[in-house]
Structures are given as structure tokens and as C-alpha cells.
Backbone as a printed PyTorch tensor [residue, N CA C, xyz], in Angstrom:
tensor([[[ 51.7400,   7.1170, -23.5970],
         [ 50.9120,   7.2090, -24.7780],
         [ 49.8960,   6.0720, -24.8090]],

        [[ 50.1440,   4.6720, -24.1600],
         [ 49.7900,   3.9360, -24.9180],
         [ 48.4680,   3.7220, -23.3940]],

        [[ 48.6890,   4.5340, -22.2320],
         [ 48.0010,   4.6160, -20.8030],
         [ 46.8050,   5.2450, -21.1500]],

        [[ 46.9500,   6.6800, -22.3280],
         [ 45.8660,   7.8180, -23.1550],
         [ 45.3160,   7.0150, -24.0810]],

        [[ 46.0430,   6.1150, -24.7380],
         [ 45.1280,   5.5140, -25.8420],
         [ 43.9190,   4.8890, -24.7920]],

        [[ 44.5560,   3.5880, -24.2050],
         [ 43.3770,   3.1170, -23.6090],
         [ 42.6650,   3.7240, -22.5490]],

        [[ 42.8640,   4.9000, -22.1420],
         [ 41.8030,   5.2830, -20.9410],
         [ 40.6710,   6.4040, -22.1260]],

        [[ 41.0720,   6.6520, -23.0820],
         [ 40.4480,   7.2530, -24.5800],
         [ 39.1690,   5.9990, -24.6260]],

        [[ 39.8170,   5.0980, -25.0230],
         [ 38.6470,   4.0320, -25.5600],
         [ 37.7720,   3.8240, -24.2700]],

        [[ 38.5450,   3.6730, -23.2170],
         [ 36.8740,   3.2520, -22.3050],
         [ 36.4040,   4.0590, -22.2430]],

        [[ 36.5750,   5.4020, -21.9960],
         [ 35.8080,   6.6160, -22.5800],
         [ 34.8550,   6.7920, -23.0960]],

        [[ 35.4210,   6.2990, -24.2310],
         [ 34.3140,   6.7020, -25.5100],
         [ 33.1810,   5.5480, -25.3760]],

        [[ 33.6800,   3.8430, -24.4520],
         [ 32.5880,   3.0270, -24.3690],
         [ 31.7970,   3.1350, -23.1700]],

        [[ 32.4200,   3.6750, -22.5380],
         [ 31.5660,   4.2490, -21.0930],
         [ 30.1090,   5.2900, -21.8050]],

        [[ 30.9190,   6.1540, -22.8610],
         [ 29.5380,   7.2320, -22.7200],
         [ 28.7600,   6.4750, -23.8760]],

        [[ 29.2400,   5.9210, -24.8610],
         [ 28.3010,   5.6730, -26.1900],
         [ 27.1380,   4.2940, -25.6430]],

        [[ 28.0530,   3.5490, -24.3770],
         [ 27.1440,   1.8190, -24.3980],
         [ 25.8640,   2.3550, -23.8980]],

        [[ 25.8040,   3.3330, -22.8650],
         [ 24.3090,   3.5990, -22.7990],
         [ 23.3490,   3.8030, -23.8970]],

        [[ 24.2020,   4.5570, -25.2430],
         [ 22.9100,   5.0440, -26.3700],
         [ 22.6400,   3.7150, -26.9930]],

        [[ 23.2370,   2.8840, -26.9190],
         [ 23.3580,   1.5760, -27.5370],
         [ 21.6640,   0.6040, -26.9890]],

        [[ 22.2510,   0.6290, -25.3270],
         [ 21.0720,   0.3820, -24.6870],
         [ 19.5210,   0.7220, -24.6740]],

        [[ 19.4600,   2.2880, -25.4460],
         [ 18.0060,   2.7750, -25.4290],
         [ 17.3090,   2.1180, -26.0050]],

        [[ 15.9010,   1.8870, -26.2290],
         [ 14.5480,   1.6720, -26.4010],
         [ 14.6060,   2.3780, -27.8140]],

        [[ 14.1190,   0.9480, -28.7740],
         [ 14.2250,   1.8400, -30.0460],
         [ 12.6870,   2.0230, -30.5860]],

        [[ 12.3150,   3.4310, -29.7710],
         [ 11.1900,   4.0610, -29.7890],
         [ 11.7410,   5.4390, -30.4650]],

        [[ 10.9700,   6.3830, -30.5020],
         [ 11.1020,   7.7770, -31.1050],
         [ 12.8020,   8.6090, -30.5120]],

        [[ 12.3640,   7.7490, -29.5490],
         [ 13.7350,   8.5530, -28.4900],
         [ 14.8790,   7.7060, -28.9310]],

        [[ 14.7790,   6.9730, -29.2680],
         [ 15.9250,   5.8890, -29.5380],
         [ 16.5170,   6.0360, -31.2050]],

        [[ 15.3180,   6.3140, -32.0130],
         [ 15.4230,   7.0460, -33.7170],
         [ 16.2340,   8.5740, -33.2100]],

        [[ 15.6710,   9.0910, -32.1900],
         [ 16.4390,  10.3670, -32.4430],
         [ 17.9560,   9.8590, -31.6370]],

        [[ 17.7930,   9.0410, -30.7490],
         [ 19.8580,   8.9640, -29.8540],
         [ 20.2090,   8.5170, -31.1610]],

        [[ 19.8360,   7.8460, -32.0530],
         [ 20.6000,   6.9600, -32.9920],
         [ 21.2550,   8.0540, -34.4080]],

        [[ 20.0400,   9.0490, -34.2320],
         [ 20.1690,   9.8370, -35.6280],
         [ 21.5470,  10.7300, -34.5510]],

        [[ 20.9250,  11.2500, -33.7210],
         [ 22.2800,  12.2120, -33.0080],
         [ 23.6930,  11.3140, -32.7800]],

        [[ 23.5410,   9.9050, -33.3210],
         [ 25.4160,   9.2430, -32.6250],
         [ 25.7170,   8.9760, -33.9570]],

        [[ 24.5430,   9.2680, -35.2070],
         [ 25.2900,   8.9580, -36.2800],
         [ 25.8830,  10.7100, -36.7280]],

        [[ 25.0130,  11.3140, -36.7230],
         [ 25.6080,  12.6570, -36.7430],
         [ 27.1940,  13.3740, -35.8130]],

        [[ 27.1050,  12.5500, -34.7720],
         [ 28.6550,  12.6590, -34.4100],
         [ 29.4960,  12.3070, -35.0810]],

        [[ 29.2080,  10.8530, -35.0700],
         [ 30.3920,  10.1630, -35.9860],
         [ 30.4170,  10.8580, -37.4310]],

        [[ 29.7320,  11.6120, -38.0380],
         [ 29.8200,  12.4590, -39.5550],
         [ 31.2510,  13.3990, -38.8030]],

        [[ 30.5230,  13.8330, -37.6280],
         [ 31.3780,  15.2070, -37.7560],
         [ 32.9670,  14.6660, -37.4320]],

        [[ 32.9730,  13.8880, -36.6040],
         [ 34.1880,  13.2070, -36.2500],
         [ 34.9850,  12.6740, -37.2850]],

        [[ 34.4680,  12.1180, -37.4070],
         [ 35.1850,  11.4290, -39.2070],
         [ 35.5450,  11.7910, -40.3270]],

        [[ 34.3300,  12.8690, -40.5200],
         [ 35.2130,  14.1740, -41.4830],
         [ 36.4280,  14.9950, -40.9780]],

        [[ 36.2040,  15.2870, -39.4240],
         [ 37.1570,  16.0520, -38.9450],
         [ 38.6770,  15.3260, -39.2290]],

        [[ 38.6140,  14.2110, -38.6500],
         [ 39.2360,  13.0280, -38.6040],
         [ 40.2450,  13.0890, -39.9300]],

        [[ 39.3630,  13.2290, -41.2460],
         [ 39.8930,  12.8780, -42.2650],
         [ 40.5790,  14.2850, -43.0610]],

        [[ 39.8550,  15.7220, -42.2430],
         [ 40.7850,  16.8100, -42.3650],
         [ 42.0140,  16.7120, -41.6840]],

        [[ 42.4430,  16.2290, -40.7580],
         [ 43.3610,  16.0380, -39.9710],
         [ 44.2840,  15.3070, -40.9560]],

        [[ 43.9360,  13.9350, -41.0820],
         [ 44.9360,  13.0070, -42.2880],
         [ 45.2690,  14.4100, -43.2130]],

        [[ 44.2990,  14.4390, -44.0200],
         [ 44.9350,  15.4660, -45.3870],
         [ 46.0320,  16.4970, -44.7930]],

        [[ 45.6170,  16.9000, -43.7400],
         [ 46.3910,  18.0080, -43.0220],
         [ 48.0750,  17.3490, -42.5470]],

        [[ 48.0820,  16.4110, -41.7710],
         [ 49.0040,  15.5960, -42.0070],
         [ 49.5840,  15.0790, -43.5550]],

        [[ 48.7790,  14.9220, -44.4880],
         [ 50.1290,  14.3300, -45.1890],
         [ 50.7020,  15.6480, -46.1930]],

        [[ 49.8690,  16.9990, -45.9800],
         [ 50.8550,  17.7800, -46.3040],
         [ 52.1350,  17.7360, -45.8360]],

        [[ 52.1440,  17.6970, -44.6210],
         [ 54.2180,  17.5920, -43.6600],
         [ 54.4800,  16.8400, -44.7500]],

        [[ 54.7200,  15.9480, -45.6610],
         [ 55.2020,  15.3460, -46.6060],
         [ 55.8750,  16.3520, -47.3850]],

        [[ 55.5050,  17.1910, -48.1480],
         [ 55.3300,  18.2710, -48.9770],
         [ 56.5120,  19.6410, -48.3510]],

        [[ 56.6100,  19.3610, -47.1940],
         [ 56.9030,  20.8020, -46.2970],
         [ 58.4920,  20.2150, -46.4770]],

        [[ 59.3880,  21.1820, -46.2020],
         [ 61.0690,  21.3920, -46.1010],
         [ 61.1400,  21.0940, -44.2730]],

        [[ 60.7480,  21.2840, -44.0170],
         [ 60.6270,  21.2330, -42.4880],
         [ 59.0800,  21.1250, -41.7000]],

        [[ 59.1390,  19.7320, -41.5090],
         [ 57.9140,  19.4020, -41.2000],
         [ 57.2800,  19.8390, -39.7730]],

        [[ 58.0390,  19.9180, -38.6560],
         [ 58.1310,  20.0780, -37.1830],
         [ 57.8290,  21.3470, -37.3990]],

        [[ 57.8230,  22.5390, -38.1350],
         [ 57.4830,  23.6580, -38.0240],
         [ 55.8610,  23.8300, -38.9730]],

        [[ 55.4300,  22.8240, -39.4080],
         [ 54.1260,  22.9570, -39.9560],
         [ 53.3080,  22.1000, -39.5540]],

        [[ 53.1580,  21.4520, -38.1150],
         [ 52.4630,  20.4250, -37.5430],
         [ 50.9180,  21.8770, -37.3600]],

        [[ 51.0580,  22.5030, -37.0160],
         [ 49.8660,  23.4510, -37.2900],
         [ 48.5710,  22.8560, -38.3070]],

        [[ 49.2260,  22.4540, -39.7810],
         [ 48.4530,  22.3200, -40.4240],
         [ 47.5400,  21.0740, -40.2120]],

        [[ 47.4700,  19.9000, -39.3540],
         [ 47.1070,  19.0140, -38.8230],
         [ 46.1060,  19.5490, -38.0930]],

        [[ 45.8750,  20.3030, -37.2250],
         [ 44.7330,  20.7270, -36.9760],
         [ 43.9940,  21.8020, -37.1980]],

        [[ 44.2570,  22.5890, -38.2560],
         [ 43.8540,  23.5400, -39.5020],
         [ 43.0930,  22.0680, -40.2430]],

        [[ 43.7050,  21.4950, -40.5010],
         [ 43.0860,  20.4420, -40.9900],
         [ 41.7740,  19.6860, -40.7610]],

        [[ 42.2220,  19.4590, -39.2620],
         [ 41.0060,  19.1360, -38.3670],
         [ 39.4730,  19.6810, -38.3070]],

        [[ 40.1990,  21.0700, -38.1620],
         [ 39.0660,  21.9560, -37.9050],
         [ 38.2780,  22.5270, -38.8790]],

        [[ 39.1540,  22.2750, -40.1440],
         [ 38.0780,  22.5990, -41.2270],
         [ 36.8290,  21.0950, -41.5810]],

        [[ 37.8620,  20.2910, -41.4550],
         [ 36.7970,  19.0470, -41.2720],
         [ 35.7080,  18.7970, -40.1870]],

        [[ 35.5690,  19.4920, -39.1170],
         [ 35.1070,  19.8890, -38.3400],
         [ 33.5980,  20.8820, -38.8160]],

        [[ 34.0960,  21.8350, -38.7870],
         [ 33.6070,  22.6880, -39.9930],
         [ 32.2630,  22.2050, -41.1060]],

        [[ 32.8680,  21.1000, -41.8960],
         [ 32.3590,  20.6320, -42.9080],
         [ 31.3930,  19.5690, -42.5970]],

        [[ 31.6650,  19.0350, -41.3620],
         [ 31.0260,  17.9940, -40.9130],
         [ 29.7750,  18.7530, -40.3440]],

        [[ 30.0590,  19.0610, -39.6740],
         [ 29.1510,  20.1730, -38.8180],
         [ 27.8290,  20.7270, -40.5080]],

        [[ 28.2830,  20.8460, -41.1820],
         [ 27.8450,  21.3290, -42.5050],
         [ 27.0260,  20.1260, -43.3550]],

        [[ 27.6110,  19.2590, -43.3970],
         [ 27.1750,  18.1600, -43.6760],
         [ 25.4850,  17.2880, -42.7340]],

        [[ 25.9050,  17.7990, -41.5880],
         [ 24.5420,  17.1470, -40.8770],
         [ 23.7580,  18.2230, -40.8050]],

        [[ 23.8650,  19.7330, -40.9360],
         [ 22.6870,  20.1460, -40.8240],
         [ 22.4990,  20.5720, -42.4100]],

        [[ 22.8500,  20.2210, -43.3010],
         [ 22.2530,  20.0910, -44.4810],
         [ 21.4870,  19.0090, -45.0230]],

        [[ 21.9020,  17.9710, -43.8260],
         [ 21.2590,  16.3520, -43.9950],
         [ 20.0180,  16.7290, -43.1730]],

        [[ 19.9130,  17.3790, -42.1560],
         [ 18.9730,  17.5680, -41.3990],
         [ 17.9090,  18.6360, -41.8730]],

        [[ 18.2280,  19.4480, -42.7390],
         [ 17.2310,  20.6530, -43.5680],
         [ 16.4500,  19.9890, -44.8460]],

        [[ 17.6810,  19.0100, -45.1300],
         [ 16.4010,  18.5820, -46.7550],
         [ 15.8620,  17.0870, -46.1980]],

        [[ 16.1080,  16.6470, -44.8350],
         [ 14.9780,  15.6030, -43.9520],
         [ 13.7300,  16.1340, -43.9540]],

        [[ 13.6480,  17.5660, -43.4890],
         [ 12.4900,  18.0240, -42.9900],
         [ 11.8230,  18.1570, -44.3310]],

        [[ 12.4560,  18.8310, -45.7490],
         [ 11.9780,  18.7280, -46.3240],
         [ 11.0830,  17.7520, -47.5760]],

        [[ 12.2540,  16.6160, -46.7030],
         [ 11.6390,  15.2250, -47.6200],
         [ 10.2720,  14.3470, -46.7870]],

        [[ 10.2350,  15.0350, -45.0670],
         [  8.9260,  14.6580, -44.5110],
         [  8.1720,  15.2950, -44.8910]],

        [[  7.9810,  16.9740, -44.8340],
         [  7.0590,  17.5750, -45.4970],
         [  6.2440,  17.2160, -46.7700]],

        [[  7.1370,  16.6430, -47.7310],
         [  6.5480,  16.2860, -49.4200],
         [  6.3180,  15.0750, -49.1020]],

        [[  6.7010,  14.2520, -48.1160],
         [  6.0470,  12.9030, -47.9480],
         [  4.5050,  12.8620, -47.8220]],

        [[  4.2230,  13.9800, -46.3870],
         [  2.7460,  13.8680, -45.5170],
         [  2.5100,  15.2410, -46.3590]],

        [[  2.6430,  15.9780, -47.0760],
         [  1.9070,  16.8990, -48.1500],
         [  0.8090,  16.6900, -48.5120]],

        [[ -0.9030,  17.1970, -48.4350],
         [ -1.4850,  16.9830, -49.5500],
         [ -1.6340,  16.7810, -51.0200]],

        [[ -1.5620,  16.0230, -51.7400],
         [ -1.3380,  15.6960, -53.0120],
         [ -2.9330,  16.4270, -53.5870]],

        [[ -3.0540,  16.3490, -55.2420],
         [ -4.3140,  17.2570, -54.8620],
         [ -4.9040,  15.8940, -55.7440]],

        [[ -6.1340,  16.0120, -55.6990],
         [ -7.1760,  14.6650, -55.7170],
         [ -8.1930,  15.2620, -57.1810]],

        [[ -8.1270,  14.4350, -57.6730],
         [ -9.2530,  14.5570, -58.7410],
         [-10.6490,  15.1080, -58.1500]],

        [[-10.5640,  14.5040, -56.9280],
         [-12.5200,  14.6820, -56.3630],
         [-12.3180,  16.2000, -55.8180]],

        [[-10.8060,  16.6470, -56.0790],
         [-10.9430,  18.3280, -55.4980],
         [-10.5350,  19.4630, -56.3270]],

        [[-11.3440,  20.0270, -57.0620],
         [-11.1390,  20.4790, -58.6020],
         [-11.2630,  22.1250, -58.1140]],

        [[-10.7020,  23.0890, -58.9460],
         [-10.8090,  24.1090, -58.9940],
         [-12.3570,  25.0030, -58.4560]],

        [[-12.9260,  24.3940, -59.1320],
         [-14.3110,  25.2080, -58.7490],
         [-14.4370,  24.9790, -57.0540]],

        [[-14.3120,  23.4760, -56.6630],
         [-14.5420,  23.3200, -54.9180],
         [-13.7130,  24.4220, -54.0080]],

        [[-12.4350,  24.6170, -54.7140],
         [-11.1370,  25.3700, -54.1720],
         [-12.3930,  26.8530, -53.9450]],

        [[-12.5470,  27.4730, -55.4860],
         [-12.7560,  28.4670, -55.3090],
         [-14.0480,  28.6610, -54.2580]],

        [[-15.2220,  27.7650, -54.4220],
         [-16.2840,  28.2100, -53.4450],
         [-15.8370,  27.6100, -52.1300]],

        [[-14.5280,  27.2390, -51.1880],
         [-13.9200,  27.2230, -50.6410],
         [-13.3810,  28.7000, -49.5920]],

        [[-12.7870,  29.2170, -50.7300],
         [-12.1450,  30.3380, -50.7880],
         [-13.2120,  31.9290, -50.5620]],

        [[-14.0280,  31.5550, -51.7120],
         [-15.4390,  32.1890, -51.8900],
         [-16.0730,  32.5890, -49.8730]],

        [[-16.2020,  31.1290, -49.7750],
         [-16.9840,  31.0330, -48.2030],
         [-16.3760,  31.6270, -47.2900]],

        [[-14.9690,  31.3920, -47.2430],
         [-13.5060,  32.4330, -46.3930],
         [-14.0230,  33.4150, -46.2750]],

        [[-14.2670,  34.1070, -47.7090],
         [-13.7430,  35.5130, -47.7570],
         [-15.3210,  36.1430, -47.5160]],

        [[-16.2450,  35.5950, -47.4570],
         [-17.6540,  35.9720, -46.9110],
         [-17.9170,  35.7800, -45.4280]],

        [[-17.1600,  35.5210, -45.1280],
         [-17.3140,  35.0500, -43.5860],
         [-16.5190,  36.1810, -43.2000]],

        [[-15.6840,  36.3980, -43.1800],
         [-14.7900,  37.7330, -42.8680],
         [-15.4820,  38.8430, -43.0810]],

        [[-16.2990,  39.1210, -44.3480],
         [-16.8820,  40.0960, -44.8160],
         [-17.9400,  40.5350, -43.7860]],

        [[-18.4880,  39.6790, -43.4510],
         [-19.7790,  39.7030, -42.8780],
         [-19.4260,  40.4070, -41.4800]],

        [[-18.3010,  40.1360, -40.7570],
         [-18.4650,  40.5520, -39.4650],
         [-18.0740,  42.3800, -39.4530]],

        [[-18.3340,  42.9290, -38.4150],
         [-18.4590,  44.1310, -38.4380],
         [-16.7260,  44.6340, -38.0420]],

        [[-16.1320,  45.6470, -38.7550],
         [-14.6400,  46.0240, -38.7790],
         [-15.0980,  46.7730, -37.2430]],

        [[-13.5590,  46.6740, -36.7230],
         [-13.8260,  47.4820, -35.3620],
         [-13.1560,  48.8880, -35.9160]],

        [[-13.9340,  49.6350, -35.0820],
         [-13.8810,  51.3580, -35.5470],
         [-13.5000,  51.8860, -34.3710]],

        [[-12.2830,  52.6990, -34.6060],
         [-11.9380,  53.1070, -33.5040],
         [-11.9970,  54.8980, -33.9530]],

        [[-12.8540,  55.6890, -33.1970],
         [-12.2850,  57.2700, -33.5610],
         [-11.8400,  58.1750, -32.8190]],

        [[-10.9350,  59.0720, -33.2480],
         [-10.4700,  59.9710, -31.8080],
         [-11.0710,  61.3540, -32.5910]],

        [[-10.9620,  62.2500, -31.3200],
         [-11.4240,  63.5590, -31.3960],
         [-10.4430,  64.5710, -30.5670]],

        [[ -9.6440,  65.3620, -31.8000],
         [ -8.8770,  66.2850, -31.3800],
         [ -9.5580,  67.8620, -30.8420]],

        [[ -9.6020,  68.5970, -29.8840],
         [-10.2520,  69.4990, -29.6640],
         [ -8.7780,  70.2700, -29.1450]],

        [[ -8.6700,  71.8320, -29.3850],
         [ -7.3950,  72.4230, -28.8470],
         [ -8.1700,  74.0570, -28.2830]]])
């Protein structure tokens, strides 16, 4: 057990010390956003597992409900997984309303409309393509 624990940990420092190492450029914001998003999912999972475990407390016979430990897991799993791409859907939406046009006093309704006006005359103007067929029997 104790041979799995530690060949576990260099493991996990073998693959993570490289993200550690990157260049904290765009690529380095995104390794960082993707190792914190693991650790969400892990840790929730992690902590379905506990809850799942301390049901056996609760149980008449615990050795026959070790199941629920990773029922446990996996719903935390689940949730985690849920958790970052709901963190990741209202990101996009909090960059969007960041870099949004705001609307400007110097850009008032009337500019909009002869805006809009100029669009829709420009379209007008060009010639529709006409296509005709001719049935003869």
C-alpha cells in the first residue's frame, strides 16, 4: 500500500512539474486555467467519495455497501465536470459584456437609423438574380 501511495505521488509530480514550468503567456493562462479545472473536478469527486464513505457509518453491514464510495465518487465527478463548464460558459459571457460596445451619447438613434437606412439602400440598389425555366411537353 504504502509502495502505491508513493509511486501515486511521483506521478502526479512527474506530470503536473512541467505545467508549473510553462511561460506565463496565453498558453500558460490557459495550462493554468486547465490544472485548476482538474483539481475542481478531482476534489469534488474526492469529496463525493468522503460523503459516500461516511454513509458505511449508517449501513448494518458496511463491507457489503463499499459500492457507495464510488457512486459517490462519480457523482462528484459528475458535478465537477458541471461545475467547470458552467464556470467556463458564464467566462465567455463575462468577456463578451466586458469588450461589448457600450452605446455612446455621440451615437444617437437618428445616426443608427441613417446607418441602417444606407444598408438597406445598398442592397436595394443591386439587381436580384432572376432565374426562369420553361416547361414545354
Amino acid at each position: 500500500m504504502k509502495k502505491r501511495l508513493i509511486l501515486i505521488s511521483l506521478l502526479l509530480q512527474v506530470l503536473i512539474s512541467p505545467l508549473m514550468a510553462q511561460d506565463e503567456g496565453a498558453a500558460g493562462n490557459l495550462l493554468k486555467e486547465s490544472v485548476q479545472d482538474i483539481y475542481t473536478v478531482v476534489g469534488v469527486g474526492v469529496g463525493g467519495a468522503i460523503i459516500g464513505l461516511s454513509t458505511l457509518s449508517f449501513a448494518e453491514h458496511p463491507k457489503d455497501n463499499l459500492k457507495n464510495i464510488v457512486i459517490g465518487g462519480a457523482i462528484g465527478v459528475i458535478l465537477g465536470v458541471g461545475i467547470v463548464a458552467y464556470k467556463h460558459a458564464t467566462e465567455t459571457q463575462d468577456v463578451y459584456n466586458e469588450y461589448s460596445m457600450k452605446p455612446s451619447k455621440y451615437f444617437s438613434t437618428e445616426d443608427r437609423l441613417a446607418i441602417h437606412s444606407f444598408s438597406f439602400n445598398k442592397y436595394m440598389d443591386q439587381k436580384p438574380m432572376q432565374i426562369g425555366y420553361k416547361f414545354s411537353f
